[in-house]
N, C-alpha and C positions, 0 to 999 in steps of 0.2 A: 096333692100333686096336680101339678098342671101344664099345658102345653103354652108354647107364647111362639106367636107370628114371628118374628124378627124382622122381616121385611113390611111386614102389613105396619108393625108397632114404630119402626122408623120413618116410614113413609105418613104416617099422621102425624107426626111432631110438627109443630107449628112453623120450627123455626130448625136450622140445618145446624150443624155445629153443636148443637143444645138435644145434651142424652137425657134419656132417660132411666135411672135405675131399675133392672131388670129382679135383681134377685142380692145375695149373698152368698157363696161359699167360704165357711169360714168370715176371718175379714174382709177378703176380698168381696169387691162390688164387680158386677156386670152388669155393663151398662150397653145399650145402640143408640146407634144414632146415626142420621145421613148426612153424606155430606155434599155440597153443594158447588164442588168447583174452588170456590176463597180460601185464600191462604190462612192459614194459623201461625199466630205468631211464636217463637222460641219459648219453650218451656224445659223445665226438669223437673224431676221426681225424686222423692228419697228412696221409694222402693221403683223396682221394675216392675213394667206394665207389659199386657201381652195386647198388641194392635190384629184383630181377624178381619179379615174384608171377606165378607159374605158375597157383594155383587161391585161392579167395578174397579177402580183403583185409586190406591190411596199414595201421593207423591209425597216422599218424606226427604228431610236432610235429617243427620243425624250424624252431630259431629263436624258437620261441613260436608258430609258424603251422600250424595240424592242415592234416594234407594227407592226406586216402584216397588209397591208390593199388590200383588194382583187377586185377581177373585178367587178365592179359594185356600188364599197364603196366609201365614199367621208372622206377623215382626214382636218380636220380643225386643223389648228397650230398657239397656239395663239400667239400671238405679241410679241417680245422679249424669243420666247423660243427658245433653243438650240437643233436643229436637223442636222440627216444627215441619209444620203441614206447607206444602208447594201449590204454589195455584196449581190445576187440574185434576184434583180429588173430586172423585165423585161416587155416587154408591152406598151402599149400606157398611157401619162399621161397630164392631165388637169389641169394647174394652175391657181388659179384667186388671182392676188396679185394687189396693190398698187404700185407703183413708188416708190424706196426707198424716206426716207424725209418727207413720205406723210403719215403716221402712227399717230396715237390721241391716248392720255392718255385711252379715253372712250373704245378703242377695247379690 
């Protein structure tokens, strides 16, 4: 067992955008990472991810619909939806995904 920074561990990544795996539960991976303001471009997933903003805010569309989700909030993105990152993200961020591949009809 062990404890792990989240902010220290994000804040040494080289490079912003670029997580780093944290652990596993189950399949799922948790990963941080910071992010730096640059947009992300459009992605989707077979299964749903869960987005935590530890410190700052994270500007999402999703769908075509902006959503801030602020320090402390958690966005759930469900399986096969169409999101991407808005310029002004910035902060520490917490993803808990599945392995692409690894997504069920049921999520």
């Amino acid at each position: 067992m062990s404890v792990t920074d989240l902010m220290g561990t994000a804040a040494g990544l080289a490079e912003a955008w670029n997580s780093r795996e944290l652990g596993r539960v189950g399949e799922a991976r948790v990963k941080v990472l910071r992010m730096d303001e640059m947009p992300v471009e459009e992605e989707s997933h077979a299964a749903a991810e869960a987005l935590l903003v530890l410190d700052g805010r994270l500007e999402l569309t999703v769908d075509g619909v902006e959503i801030p989700v602020r320090q402390g909030e958690l966005f759930m993105v469900p399986a096969r939806t169409v999101h991407a990152v808005r310029p002004g993200s910035t902060g520490t961020l917490v993803i808990v995904e599945l392995p692409e591949g690894r997504g069920t009809e049921e999520e």
